[in-house]
C-alpha positions in Angstrom: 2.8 31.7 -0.4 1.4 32.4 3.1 -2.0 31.0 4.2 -2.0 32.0 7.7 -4.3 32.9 10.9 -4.1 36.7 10.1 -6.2 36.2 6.2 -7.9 32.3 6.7 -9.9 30.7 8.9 -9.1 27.2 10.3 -11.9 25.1 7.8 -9.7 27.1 5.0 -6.3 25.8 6.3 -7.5 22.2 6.7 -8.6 22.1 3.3 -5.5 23.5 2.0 -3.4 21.2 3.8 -5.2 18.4 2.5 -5.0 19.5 -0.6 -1.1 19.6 -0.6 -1.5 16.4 0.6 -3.0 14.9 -2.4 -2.5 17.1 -5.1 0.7 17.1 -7.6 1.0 21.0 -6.8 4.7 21.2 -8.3 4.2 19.7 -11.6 5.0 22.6 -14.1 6.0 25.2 -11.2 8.5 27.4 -12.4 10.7 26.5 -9.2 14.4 25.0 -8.5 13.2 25.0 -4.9 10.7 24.6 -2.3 10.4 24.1 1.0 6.6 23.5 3.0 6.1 24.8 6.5 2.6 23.2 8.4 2.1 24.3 11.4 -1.5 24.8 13.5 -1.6 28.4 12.4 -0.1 28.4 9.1 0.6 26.9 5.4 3.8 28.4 4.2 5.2 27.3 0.7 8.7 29.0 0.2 10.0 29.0 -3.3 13.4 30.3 -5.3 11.8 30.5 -8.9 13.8 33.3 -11.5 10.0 34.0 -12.5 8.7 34.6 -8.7 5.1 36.0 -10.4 4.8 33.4 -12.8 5.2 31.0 -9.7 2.5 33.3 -7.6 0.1 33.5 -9.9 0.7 29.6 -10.7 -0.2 28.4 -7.0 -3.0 31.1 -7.1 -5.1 29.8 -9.9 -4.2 26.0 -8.1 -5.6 27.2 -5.2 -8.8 29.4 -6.9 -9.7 26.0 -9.0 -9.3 23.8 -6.1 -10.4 25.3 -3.1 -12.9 28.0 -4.6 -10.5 31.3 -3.3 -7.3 31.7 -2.8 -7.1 33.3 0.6 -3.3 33.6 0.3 -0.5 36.5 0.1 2.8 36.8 -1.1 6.1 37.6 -1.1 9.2 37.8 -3.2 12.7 38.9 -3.0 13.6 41.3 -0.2 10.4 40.7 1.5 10.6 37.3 1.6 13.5 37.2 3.3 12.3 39.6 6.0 9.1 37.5 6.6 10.7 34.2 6.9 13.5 36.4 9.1 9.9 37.7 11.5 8.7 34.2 11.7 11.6 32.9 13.1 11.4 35.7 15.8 8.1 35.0 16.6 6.8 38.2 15.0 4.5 36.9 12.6 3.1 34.0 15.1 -0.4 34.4 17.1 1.3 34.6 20.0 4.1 36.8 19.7 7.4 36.1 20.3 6.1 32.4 21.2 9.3 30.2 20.4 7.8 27.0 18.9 7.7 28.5 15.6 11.5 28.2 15.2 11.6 24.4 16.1 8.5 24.1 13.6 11.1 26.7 11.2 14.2 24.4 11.9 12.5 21.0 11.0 11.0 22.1 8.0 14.5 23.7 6.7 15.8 20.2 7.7 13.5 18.2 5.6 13.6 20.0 2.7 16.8 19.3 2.6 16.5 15.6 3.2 14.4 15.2 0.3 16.8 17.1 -2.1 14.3 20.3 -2.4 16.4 22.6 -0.8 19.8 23.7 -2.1 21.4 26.3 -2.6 19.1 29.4 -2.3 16.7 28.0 0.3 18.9 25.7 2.4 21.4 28.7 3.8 17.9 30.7 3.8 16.4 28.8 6.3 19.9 28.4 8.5 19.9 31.9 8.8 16.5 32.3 9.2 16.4 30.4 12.3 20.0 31.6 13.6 18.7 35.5 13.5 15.6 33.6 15.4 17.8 32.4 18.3 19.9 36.0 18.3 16.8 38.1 18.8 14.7 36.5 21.1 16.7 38.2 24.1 15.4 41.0 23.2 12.0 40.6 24.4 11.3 42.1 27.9 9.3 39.2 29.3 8.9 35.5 28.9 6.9 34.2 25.7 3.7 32.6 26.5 2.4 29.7 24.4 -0.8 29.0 22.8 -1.6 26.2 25.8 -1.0 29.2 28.1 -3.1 31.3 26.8 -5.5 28.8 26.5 -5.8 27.9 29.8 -5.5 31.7 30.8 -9.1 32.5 28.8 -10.5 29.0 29.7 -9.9 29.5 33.8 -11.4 33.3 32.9 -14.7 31.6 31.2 -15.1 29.1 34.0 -14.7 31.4 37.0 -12.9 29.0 39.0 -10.5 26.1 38.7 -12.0 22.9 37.3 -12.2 20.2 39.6 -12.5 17.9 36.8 -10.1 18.1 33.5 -9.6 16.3 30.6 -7.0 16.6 28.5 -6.8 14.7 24.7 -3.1 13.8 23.7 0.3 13.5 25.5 2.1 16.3 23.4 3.7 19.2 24.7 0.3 21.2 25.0 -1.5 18.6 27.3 1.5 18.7 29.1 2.0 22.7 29.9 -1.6 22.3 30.0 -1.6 19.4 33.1 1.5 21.8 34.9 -0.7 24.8 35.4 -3.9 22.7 36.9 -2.1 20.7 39.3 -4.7 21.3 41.6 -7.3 19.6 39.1 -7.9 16.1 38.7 -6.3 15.5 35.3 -7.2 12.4 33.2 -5.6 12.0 29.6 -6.6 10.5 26.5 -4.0 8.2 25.3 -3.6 5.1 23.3 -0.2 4.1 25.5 -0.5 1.7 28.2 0.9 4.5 30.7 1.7 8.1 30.3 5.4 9.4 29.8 6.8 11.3 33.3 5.1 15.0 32.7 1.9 13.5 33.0 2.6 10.9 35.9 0.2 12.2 38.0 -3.0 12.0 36.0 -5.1 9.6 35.3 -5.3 7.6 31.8 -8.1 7.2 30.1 -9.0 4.9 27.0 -10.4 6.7 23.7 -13.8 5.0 24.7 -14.0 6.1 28.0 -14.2 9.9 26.8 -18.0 10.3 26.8 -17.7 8.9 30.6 -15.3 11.1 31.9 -16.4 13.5 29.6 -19.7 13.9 31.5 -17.5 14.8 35.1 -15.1 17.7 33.3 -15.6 21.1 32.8 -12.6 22.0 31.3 -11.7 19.8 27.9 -8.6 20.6 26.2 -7.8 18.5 22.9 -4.3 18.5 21.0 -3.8 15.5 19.1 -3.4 14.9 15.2 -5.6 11.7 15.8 -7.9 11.7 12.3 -11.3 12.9 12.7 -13.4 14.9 15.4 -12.7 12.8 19.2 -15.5 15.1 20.6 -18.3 14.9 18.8 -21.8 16.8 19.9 -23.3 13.5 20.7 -21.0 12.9 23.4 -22.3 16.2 25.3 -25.9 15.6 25.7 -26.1 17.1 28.9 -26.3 20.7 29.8 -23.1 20.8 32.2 -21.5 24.3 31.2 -17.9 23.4 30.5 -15.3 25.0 28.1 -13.6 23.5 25.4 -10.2 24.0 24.0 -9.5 23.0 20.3 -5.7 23.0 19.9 -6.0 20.5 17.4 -4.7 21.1 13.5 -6.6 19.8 12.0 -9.5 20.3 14.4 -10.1 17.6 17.2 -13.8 18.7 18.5 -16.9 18.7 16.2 -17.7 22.8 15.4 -21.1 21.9 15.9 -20.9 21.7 19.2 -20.5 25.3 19.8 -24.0 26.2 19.5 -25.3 23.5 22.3 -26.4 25.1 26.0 -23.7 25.5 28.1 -21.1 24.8 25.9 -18.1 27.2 25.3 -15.9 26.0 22.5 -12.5 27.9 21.7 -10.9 26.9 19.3 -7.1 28.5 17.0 -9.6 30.9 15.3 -11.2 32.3 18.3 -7.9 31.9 20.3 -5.9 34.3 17.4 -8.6 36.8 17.2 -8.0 37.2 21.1 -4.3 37.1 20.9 -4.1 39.8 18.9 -5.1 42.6 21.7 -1.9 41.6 23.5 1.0 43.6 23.4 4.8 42.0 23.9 7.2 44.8 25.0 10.5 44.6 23.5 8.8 44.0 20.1 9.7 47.4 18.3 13.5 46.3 19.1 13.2 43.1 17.8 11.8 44.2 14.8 14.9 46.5 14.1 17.1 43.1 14.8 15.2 41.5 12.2 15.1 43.8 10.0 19.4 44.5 10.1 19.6 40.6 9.9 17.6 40.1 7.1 18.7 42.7 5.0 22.6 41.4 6.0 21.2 38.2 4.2 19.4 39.7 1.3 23.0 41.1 0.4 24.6 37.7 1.0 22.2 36.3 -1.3 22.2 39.2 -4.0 26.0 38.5 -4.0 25.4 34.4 -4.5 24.0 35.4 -7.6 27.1 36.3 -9.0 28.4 33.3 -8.6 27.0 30.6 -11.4 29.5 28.3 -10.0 27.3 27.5 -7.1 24.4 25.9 -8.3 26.8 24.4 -11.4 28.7 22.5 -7.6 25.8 21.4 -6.3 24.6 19.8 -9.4 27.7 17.9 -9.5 28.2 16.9 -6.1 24.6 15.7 -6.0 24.8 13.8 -9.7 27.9 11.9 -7.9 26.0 11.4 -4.7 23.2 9.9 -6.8 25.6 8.0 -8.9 27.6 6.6 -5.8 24.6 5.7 -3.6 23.2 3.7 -6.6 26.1 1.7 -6.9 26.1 0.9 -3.0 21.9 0.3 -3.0 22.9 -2.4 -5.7 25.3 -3.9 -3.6 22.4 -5.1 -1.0 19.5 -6.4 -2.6 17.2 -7.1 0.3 17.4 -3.1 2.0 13.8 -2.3 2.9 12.3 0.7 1.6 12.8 2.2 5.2 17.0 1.3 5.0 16.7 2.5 1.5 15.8 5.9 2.2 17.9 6.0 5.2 21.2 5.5 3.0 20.1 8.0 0.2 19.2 10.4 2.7 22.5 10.4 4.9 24.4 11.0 1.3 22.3 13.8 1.1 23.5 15.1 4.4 26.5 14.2 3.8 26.7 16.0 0.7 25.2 19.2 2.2 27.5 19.6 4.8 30.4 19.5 2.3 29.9 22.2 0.1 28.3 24.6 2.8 32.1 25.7 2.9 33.3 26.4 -0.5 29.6 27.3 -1.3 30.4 30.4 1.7 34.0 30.5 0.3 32.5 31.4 -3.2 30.3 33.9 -2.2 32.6 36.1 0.1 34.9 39.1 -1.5 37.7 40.8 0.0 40.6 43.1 -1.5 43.1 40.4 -1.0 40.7 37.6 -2.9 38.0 39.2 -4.8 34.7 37.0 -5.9 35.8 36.5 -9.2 39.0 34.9 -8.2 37.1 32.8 -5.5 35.0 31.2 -8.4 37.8 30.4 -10.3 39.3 28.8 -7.9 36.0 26.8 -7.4 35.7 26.0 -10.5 39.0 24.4 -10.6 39.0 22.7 -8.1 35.8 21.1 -8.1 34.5 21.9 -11.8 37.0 21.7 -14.6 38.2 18.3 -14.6 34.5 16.8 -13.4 32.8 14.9 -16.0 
């Protein structure tokens, strides 16, 4: 399930995300295995379900009753695989070939499997996923530009000029790509630290009350935070200074209302994809061929898996042990916070993981000498038949 840039607005994505948030979404899914990607341009649930429709059509009635549409598109099998193969490329991001998708790929793979909701299908999915990601990126012919880049690129073109003034919300990587290519602006950030970390050493702080008074001196505003609730607000702009904008927020950090006040220019993800999409990457054609060979190397990998019952019957067991073991330990120390708690069950979930990602591989393989059928058995006796 895909709500992205390319079929939803912003307000749409917000709203979705909230409602992930709050809703019990996987009661009665007909799913072994999910995995939830969030980023500022996209909601992507990734499921292994044997009934891949019943599971689509599930999440789109979910999403019709609670958000009034489902603005949402699938995939299943084959495809699937290719699309979570062209998002780790950066194929499939607003700005293509942009690489923070696969650190935004990578840690969702990793905390799927930390709460136990990625296993066998979806866990070796995502490593490989992100691997191709890494493999193919050479292949573009010129440097990937970020979303703070070409940001700043249309902001500098709707000013005219280089701001004297700039303010900048957040201390994140955005603000600080964003404060590298004004260093001939007066920066001040919006922080709640008492000082700001090294990339931003030469700007000014500013306190989260102060932002209608410096406010009132920038013409160039660009917010990334995930601070709750609007930290521009129309109010705060009651004067007619034409400055620009920049909403890099997800959810949004700038009231949308301010867009229609005189001498205002608000850009915000929305506006910035609808631009992005004129540009053209070279190298993009070959990287889609790379992707394409990759994924389809996995969809066979995976096909293969399937003939293997063994390996979700192993991972069962090792994980009923692990649960069994780390119950016996957690009993051991009665006063564990909930924080040390979680920290033990999930290193013997790691733990775990990284022990059958052999003989899960081992299963799955074939040669002449050792055929797949003679692999399982061999998994099944030595980790199967004499388990209880």
């Amino acid at each position: 399930m895909t709500s992205s840039h390319k079929n939803s607005s912003i307000e749409y994505r917000e709203r979705l995300v909230r409602l992930l948030e709050s809703s019990p979404w996987r009661m009665n899914l007909p799913a072994s295995e999910w995995a939830l990607l969030k980023t500022c341009n996209r909601v992507e649930l990734v499921l292994s379900s044997e009934d891949p429709r019943a599971a689509a059509g599930r999440i789109h009635e979910w999403a019709e009753s609670n958000l009034g549409e489902a603005r949402l598109y699938f995939y299943e099998g084959a495809d699937a695989v290719t699309h979570l193969f062209r998002l780790a490329a950066g194929l499939d991001s607003m700005m293509v070939s942009d690489g923070q998708i696969l650190v935004q790929l990578r840690a969702a793979g990793k905390q799927a499997k930390r709460t136990g909701s990625s296993r066998a299908v979806l866990s070796p999915l995502f490593d490989a996923a992100v691997n191709a990601g890494m493999r193919v990126r050479p292949a573009y012919r010129e440097a990937s530009t970020s979303v703070a880049e070409f940001a700043v690129e249309l902001a500098l073109k709707e000013l005219g000029h280089a701001p004297r003034n700039v303010l900048l919300i957040g201390t994140g990587k955005m603000s600080k790509i964003v404060a590298s290519l004004l260093e001939g602006s007066k920066i001040h950030v919006v922080s709640r630290r008492s000082e700001l970390p090294q990339a931003l050493a030469g700007a000014s702080l500013v306190s989260w009350p102060a932002i209608p008074e410096v406010l009132r001196r920038s013409e160039l505003v660009v917010s990334a935070t995930s601070h709750p609730g609007f930290s521009i607000k129309a109010r705060d702009l009651s004067d007619r200074k034409r400055r620009v904008l920049v909403d890099l927020g997800f959810p949004r950090n700038i009231e949308p209302s301010v867009r229609s006040m005189a001498g205002v220019r608000l850009l915000d993800l929305d506006d910035l994809s609808a631009m992005a999409g004129l540009r053209r990457v070279p190298g993009t054609a070959r990287v889609e061929k790379m992707v394409q060979a990759e994924a389809s190397r996995f969809d066979r990998w995976l096909r293969a898996s399937k003939l293997s019952p063994e390996i979700p019957q192993l991972f069962r067991w090792a994980d009923q042990v692990r649960t069994e073991e780390t119950e016996t330990v957690l009993r051991s120390f009665r006063t564990l916070s909930y924080r040390e708690r979680r920290l033990i069950e999930a290193m013997g979930k790691r733990i775990t993981s990284k022990i059958l990602a052999r003989p899960a591989a081992f299963a799955k393989e074939s040669s002449t000498d050792l055929p797949q059928e003679e692999r399982s058995r061999i998994i099944r006796a030595v980790f199967m038949e004499d388990s209880s």
